[in-house]
C-alpha positions in Angstrom: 0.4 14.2 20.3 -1.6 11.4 19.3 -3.7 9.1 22.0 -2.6 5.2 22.1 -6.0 4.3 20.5 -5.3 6.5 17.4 -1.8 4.9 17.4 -3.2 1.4 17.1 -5.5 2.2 14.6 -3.0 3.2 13.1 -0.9 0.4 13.1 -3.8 -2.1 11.7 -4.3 0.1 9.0 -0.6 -0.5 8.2 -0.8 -4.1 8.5 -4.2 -4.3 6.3 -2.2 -1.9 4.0 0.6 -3.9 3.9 -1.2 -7.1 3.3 -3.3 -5.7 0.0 -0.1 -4.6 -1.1 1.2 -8.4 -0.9 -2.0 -9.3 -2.9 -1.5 -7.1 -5.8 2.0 -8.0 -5.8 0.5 -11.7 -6.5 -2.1 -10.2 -8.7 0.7 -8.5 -10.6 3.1 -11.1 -11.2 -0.3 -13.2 -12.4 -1.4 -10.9 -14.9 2.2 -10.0 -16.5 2.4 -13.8 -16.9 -0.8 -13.8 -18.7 -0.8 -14.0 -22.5 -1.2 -10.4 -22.5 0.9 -9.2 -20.6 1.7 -5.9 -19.7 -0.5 -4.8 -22.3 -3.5 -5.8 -20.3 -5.6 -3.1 -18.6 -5.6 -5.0 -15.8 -2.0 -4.4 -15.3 -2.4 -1.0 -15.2 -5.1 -0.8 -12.9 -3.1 -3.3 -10.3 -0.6 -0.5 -10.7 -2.7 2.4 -10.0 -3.7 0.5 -7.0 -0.8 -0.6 -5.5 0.5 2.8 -6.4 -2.0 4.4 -3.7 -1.6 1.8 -1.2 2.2 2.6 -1.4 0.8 6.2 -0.4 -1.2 5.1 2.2 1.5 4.1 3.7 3.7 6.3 3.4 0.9 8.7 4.6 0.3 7.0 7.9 4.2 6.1 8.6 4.5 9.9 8.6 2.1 10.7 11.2 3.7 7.3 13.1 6.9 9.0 12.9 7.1 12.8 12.1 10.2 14.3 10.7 10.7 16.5 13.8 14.4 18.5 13.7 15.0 19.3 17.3 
């Protein structure tokens, strides 16, 4: 069982993870208007980051709320 503190830490991390996922959103959408493209290597590395922010959170919503059959 986890202690409040650990819970709230937590929950910023989700928020700060949630917000950089926001940014590369904005990032994203910038660089695939770009005259390269999607063919621009920063596209891909936007997507390999917002790739493991999306498992970040994932990640810590699991340990928020474990799949617990009763």
């Amino acid at each position: 069982m986890m202690v409040s503190g650990e819970v709230g830490n937590l929950q910023m991390q989700l928020q700060k993870l949630r917000k950089q996922q926001t940014d590369l959103d904005s990032q994203l959408d910038t660089v695939s208007r770009s005259k390269a493209g999607a063919l621009n290597m920063d596209f891909f590395r936007i997507k390999k980051q917002k790739q493991e922010v999306r498992d970040q959170l994932v990640k810590i919503n699991a340990m928020l709320r474990p799949d617990i059959i009763a």
